[in-house]
N, CA, C and O atoms as a GROMACS GRO file, in nm:
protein
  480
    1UNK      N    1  11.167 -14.873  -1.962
    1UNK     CA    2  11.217 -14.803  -1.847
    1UNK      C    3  11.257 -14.662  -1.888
    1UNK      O    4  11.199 -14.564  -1.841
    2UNK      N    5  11.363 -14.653  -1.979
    2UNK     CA    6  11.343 -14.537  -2.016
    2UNK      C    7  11.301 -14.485  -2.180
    2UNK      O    8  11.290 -14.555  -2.280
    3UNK      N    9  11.289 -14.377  -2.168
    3UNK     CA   10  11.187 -14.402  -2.274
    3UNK      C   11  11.249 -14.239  -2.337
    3UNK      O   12  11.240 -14.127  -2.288
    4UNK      N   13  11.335 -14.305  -2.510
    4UNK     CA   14  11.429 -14.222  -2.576
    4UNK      C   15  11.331 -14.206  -2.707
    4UNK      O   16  11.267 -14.297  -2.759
    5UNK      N   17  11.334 -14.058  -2.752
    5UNK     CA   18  11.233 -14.020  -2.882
    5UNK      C   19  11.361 -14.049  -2.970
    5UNK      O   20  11.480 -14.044  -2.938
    6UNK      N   21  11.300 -14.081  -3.093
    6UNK     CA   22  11.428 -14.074  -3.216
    6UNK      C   23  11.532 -13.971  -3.249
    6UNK      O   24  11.646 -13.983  -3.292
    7UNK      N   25  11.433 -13.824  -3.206
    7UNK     CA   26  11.512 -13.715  -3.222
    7UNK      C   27  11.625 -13.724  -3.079
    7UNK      O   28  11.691 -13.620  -3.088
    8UNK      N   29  11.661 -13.783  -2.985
    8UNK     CA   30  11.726 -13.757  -2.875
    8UNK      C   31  11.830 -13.914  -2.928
    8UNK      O   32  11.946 -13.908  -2.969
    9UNK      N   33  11.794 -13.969  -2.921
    9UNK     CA   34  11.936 -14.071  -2.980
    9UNK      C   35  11.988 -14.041  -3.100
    9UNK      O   36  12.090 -14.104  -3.124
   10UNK      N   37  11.947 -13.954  -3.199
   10UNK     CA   38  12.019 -13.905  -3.304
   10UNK      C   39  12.151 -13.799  -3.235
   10UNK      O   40  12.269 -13.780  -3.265
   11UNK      N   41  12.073 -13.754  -3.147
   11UNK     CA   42  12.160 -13.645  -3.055
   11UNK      C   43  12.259 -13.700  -3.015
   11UNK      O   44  12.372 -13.662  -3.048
   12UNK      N   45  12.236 -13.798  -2.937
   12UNK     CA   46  12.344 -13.904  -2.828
   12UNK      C   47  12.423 -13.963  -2.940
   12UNK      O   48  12.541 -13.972  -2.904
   13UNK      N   49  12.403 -14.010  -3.077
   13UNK     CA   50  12.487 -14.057  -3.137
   13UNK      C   51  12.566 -13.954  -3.252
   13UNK      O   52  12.670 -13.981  -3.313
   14UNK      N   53  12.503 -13.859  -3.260
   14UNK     CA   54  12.641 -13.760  -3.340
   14UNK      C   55  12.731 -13.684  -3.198
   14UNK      O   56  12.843 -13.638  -3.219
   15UNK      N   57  12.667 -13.676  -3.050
   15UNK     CA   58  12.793 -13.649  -2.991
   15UNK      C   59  12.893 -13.768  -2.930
   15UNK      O   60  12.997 -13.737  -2.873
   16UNK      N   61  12.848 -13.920  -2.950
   16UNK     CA   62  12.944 -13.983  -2.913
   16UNK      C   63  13.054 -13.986  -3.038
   16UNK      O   64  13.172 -14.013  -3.015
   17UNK      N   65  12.993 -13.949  -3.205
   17UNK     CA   66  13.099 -13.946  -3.276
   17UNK      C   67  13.189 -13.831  -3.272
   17UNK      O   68  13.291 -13.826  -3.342
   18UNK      N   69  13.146 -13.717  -3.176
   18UNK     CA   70  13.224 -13.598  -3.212
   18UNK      C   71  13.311 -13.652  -3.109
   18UNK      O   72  13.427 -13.668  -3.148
   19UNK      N   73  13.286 -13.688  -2.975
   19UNK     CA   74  13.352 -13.662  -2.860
   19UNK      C   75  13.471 -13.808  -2.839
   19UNK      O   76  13.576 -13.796  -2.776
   20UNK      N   77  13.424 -13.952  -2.911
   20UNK     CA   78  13.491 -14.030  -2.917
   20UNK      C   79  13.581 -14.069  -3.055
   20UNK      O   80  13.698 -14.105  -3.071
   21UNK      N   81  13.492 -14.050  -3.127
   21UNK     CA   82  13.607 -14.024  -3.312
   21UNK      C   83  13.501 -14.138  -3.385
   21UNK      O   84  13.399 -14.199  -3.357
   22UNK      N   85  13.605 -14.122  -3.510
   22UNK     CA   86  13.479 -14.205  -3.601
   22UNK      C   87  13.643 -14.363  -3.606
   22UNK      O   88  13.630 -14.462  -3.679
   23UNK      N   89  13.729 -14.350  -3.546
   23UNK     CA   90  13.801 -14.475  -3.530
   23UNK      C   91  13.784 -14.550  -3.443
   23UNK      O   92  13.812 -14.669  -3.462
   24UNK      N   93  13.731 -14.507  -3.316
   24UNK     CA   94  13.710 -14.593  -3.189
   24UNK      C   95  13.552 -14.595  -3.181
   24UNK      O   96  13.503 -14.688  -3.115
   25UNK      N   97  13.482 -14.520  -3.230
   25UNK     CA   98  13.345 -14.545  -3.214
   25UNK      C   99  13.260 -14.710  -3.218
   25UNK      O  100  13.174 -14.761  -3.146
   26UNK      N  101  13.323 -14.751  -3.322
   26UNK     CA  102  13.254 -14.849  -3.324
   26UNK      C  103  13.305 -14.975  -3.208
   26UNK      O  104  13.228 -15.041  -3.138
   27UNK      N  105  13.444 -14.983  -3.211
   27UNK     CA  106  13.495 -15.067  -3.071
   27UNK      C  107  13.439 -15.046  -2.938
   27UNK      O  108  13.420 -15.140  -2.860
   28UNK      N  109  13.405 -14.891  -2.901
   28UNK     CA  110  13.279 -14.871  -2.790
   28UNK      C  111  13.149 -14.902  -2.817
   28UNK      O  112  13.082 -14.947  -2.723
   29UNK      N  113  13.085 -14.885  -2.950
   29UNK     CA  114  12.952 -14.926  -2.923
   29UNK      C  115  12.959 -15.091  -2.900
   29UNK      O  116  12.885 -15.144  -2.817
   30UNK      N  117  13.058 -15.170  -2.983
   30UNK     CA  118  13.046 -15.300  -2.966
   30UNK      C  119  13.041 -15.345  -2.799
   30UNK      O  120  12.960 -15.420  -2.745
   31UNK      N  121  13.134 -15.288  -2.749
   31UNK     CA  122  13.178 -15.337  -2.580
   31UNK      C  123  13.062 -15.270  -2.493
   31UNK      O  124  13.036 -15.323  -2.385
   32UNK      N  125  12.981 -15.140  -2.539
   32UNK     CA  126  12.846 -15.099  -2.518
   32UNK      C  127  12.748 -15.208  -2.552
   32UNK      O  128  12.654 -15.245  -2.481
   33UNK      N  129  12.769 -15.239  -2.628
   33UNK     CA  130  12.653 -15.404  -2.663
   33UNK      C  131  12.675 -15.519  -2.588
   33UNK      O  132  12.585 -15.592  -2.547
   34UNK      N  133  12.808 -15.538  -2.567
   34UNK     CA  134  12.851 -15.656  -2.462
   34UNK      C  135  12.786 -15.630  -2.309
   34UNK      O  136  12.717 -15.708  -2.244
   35UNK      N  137  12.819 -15.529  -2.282
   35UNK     CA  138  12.800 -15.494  -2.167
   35UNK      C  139  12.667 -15.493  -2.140
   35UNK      O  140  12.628 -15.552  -2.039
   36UNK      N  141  12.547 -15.408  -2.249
   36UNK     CA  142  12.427 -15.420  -2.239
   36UNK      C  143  12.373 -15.577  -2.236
   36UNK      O  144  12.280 -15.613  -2.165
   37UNK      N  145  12.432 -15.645  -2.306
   37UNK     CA  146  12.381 -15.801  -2.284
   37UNK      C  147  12.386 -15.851  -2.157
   37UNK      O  148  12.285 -15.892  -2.098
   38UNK      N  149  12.538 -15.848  -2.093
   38UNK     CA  150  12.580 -15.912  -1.942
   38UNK      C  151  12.480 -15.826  -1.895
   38UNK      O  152  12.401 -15.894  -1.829
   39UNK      N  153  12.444 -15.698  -1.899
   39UNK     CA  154  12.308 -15.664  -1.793
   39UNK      C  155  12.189 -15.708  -1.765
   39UNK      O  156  12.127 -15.728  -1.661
   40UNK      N  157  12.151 -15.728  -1.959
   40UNK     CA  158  12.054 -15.785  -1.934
   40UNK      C  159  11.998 -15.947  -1.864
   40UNK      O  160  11.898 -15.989  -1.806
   41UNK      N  161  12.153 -16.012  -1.922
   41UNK     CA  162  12.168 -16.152  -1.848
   41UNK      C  163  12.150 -16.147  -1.727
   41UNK      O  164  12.059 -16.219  -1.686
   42UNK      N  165  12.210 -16.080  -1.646
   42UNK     CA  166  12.247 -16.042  -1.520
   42UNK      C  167  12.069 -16.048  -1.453
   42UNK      O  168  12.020 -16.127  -1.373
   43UNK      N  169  12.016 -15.946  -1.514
   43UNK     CA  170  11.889 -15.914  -1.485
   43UNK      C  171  11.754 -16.052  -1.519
   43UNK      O  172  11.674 -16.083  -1.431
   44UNK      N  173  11.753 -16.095  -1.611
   44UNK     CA  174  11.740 -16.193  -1.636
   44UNK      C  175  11.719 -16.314  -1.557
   44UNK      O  176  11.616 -16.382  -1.556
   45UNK      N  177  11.857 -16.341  -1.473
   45UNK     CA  178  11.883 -16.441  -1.385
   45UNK      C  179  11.842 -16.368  -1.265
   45UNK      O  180  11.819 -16.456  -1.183
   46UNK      N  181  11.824 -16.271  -1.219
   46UNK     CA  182  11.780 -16.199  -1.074
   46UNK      C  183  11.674 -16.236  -1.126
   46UNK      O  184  11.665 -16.353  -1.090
   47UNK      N  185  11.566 -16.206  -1.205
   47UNK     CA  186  11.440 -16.204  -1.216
   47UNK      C  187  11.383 -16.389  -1.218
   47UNK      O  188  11.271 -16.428  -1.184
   48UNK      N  189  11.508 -16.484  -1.270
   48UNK     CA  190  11.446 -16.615  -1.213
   48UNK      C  191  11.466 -16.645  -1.143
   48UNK      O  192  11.385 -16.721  -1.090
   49UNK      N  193  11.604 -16.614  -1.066
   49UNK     CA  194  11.583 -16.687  -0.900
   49UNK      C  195  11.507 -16.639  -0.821
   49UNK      O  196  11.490 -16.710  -0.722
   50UNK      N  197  11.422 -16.491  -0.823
   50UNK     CA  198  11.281 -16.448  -0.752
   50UNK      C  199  11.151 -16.507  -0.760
   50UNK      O  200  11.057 -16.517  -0.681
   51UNK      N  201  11.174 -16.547  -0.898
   51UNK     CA  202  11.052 -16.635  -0.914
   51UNK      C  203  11.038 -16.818  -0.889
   51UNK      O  204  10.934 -16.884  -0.877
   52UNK      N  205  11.174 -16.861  -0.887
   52UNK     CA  206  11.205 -16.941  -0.824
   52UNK      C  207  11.193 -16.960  -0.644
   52UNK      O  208  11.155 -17.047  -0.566
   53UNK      N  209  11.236 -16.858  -0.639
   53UNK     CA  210  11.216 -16.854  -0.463
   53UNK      C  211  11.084 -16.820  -0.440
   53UNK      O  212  11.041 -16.847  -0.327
   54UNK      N  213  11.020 -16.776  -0.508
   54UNK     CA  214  10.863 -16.729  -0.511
   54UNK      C  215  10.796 -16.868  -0.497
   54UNK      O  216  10.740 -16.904  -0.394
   55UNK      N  217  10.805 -16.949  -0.617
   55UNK     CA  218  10.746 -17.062  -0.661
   55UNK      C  219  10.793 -17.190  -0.511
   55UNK      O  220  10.703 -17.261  -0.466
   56UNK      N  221  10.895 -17.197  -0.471
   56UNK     CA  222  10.929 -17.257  -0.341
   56UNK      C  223  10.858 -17.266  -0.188
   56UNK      O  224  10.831 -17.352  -0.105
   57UNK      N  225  10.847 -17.110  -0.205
   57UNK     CA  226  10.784 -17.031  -0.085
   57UNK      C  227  10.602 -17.099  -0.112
   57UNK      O  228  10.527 -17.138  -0.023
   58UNK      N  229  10.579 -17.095  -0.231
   58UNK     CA  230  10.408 -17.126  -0.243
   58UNK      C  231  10.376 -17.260  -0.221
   58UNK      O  232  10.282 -17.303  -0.155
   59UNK      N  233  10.499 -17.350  -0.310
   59UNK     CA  234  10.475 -17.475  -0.214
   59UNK      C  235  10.512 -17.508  -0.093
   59UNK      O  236  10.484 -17.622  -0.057
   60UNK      N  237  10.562 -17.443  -0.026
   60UNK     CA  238  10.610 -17.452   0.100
   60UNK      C  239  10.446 -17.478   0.187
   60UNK      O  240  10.394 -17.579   0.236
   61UNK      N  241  10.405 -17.346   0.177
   61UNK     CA  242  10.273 -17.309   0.224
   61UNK      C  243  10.193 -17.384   0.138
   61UNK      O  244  10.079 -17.372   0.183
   62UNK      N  245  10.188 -17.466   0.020
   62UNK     CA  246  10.097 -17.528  -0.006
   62UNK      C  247  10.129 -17.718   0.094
   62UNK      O  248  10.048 -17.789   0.154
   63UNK      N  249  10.228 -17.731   0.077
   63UNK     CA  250  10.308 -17.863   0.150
   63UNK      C  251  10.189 -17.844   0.327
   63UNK      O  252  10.093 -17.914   0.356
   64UNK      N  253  10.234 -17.756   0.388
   64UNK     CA  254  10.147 -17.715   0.511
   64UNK      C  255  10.007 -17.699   0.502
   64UNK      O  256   9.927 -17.758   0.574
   65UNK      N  257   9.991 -17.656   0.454
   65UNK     CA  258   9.803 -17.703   0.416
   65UNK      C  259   9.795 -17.811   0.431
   65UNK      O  260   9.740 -17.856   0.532
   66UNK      N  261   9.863 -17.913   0.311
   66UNK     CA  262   9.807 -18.017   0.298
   66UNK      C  263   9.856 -18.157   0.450
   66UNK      O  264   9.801 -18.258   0.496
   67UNK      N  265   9.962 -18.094   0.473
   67UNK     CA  266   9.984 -18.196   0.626
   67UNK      C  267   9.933 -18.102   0.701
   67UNK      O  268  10.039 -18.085   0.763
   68UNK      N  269   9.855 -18.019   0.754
   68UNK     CA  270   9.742 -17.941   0.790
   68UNK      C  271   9.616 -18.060   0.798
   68UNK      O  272   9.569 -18.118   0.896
   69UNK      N  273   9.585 -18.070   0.652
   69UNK     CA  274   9.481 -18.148   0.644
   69UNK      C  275   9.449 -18.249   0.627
   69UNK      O  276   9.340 -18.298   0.599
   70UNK      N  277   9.604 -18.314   0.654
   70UNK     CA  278   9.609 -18.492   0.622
   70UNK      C  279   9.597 -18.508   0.802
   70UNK      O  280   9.523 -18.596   0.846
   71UNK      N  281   9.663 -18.430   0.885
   71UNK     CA  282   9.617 -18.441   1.033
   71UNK      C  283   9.520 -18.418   1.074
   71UNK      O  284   9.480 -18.472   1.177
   72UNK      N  285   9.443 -18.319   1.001
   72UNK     CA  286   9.287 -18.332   1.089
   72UNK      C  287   9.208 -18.453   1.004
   72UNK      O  288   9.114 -18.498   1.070
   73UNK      N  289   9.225 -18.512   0.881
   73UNK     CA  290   9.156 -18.658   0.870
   73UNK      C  291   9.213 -18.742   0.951
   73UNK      O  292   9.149 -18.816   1.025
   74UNK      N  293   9.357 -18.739   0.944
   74UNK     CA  294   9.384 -18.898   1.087
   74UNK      C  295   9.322 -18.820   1.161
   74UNK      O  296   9.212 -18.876   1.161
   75UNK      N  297   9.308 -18.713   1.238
   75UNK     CA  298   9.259 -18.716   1.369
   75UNK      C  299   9.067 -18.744   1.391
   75UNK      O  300   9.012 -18.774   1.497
   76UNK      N  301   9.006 -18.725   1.269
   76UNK     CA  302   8.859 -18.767   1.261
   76UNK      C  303   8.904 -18.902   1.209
   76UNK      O  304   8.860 -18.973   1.300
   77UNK      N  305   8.953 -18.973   1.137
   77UNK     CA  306   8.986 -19.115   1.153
   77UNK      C  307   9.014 -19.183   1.261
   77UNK      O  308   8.978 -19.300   1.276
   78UNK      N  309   9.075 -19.124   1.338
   78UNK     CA  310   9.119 -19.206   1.503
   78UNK      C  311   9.000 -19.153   1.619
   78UNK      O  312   8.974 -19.197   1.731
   79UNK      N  313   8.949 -19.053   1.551
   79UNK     CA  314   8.795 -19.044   1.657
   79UNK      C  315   8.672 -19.159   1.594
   79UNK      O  316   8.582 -19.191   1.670
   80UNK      N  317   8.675 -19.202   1.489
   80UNK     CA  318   8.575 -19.257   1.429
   80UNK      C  319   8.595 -19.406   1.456
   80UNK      O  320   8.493 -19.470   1.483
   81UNK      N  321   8.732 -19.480   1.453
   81UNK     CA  322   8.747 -19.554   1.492
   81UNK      C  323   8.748 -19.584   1.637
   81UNK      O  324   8.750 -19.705   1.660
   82UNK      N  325   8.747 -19.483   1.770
   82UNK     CA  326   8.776 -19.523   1.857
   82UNK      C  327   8.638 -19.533   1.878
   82UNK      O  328   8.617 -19.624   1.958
   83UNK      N  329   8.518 -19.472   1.835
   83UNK     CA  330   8.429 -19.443   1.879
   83UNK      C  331   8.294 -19.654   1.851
   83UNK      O  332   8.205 -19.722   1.902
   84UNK      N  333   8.395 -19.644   1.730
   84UNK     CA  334   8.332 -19.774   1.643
   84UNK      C  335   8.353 -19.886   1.758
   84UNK      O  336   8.263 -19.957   1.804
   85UNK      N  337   8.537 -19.888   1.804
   85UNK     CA  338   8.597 -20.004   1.922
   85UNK      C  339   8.530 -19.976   2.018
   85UNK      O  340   8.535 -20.072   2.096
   86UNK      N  341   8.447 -19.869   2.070
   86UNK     CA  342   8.395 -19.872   2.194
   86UNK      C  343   8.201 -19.935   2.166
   86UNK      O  344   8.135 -19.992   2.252
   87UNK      N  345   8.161 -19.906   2.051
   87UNK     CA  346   8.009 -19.973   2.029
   87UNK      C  347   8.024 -20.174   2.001
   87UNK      O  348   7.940 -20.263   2.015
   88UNK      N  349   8.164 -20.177   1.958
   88UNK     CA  350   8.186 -20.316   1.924
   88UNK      C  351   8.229 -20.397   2.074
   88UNK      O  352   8.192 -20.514   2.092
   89UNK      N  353   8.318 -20.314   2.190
   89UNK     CA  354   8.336 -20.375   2.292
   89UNK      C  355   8.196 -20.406   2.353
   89UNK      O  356   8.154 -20.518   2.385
   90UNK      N  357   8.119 -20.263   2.363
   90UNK     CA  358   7.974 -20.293   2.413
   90UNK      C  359   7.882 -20.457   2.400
   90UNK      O  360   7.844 -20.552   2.468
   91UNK      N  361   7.884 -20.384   2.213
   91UNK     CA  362   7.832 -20.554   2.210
   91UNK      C  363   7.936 -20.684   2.218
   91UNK      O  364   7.875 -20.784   2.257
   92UNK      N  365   8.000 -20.695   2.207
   92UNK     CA  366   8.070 -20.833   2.280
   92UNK      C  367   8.027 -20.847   2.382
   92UNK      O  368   7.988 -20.961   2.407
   93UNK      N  369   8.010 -20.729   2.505
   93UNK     CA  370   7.980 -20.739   2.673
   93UNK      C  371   7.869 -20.795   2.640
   93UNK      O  372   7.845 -20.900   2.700
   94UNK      N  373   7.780 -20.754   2.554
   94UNK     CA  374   7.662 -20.807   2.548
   94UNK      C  375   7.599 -20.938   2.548
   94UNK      O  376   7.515 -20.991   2.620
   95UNK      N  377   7.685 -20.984   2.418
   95UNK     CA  378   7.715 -21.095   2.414
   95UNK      C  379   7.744 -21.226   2.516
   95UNK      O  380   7.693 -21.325   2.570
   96UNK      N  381   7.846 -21.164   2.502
   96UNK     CA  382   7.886 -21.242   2.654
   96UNK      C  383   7.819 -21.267   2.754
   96UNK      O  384   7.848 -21.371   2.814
   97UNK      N  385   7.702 -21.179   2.807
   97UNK     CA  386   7.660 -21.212   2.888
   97UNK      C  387   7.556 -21.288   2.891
   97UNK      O  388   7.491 -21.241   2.798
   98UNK      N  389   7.489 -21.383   2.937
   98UNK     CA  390   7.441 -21.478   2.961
   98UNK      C  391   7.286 -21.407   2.937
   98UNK      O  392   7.291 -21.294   2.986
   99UNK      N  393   7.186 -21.427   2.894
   99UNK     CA  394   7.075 -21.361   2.858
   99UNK      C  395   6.989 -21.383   3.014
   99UNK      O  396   6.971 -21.498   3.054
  100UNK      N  397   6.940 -21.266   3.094
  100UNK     CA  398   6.880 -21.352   3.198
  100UNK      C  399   6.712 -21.346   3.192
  100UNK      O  400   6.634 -21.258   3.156
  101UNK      N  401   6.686 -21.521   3.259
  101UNK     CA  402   6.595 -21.549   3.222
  101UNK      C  403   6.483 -21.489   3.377
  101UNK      O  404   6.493 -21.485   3.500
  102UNK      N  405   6.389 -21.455   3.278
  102UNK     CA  406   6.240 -21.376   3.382
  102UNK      C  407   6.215 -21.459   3.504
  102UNK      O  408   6.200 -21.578   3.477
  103UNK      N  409   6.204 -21.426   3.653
  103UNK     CA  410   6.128 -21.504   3.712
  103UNK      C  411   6.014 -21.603   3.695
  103UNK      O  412   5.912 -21.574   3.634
  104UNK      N  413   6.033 -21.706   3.745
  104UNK     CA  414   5.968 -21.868   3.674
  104UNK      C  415   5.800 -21.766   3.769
  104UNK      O  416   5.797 -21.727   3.886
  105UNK      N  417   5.727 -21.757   3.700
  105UNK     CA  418   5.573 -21.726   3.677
  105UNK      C  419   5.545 -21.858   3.806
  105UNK      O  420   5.626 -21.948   3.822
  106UNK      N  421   5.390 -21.844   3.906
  106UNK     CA  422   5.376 -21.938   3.940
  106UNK      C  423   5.282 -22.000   3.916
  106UNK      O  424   5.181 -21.931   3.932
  107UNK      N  425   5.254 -22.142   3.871
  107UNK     CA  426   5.125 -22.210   3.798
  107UNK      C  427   5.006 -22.170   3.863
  107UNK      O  428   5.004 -22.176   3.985
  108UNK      N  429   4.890 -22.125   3.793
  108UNK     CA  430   4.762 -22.130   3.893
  108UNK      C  431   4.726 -22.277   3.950
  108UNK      O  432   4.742 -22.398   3.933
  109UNK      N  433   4.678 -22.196   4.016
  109UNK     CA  434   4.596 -22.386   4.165
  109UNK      C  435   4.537 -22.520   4.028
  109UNK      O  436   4.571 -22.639   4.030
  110UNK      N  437   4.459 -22.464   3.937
  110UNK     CA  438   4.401 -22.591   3.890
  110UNK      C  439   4.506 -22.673   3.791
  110UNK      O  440   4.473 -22.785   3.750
  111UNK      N  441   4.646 -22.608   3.749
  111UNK     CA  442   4.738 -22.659   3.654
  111UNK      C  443   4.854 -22.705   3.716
  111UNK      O  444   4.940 -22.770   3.657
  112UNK      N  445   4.861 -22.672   3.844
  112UNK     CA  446   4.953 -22.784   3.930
  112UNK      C  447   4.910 -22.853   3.978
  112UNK      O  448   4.796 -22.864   4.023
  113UNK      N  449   5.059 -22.962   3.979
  113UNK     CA  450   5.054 -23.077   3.962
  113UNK      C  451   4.998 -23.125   4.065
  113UNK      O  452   4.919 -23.217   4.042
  114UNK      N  453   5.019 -23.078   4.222
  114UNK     CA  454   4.975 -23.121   4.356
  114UNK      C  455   4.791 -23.148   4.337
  114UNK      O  456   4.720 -23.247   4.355
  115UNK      N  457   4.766 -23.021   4.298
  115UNK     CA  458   4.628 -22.981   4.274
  115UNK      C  459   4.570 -23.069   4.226
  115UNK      O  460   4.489 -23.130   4.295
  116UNK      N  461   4.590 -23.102   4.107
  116UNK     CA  462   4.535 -23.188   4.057
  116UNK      C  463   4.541 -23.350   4.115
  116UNK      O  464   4.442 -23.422   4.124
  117UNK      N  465   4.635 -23.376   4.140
  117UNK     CA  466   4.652 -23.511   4.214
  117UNK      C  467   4.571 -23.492   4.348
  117UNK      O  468   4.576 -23.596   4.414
  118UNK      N  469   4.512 -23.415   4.397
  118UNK     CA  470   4.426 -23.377   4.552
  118UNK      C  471   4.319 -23.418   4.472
  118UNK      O  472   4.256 -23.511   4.522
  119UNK      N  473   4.278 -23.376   4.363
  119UNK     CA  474   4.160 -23.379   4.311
  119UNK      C  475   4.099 -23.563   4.236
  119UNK      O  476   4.003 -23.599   4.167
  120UNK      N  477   4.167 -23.601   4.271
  120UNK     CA  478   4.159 -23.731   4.212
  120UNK      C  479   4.127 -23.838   4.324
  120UNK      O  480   4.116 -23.957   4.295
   0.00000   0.00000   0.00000
């Protein structure tokens, strides 16, 4: 982020010894180190609960897809089946019904029975 040449922190650190002393210097850089840590912690933990809430948010929208697409199979499952109960009622009707038999044909003259008994 930021971006210090060697010659410029040599700078920053002979004027924090002029301007703070060479007795307290080091008790500030230490509490300067503390502090830089809690930031970075600080930062740290912002940067996982974003990616946490990130990672939530994707299954969220992945969760919806998939009951998205578990409803359109029941719903081609409950068309496929209704479609099956209606070819199976058919044939039962079918079934059921009594097969009907062709009009009885009528014998020619020489194979009935009258006929023949005339002829005798």
């Amino acid at each position: 982020m930021f971006d210090f040449s060697l010659s410029e922190l040599m700078v920053v650190m002979v004027v924090a010894l002029i301007v703070i002393g060479p007795e307290r210097l080091p008790k500030v850089a230490r509490t300067l180190g503390h502090l830089y840590g809690r930031a970075q912690r600080y930062v740290n933990g912002v940067k996982a609960d974003i990616s946490r809430d990130m990672a939530i948010e994707e299954f969220r929208q992945l969760q919806q897809k998939v009951q998205a697409e578990a409803s359109a199979v029941e719903q081609s499952v409950q068309q496929a089946t209704q479609a099956l109960d209606q070819q199976v009622q058919q044939l039962n009707r079918a079934v059921a019904q009594p097969p009907q038999q062709p009009a009885a044909k009528p014998l020619p003259a020489e194979a009935s029975p009258e006929t023949s008994a005339n002829k005798s």
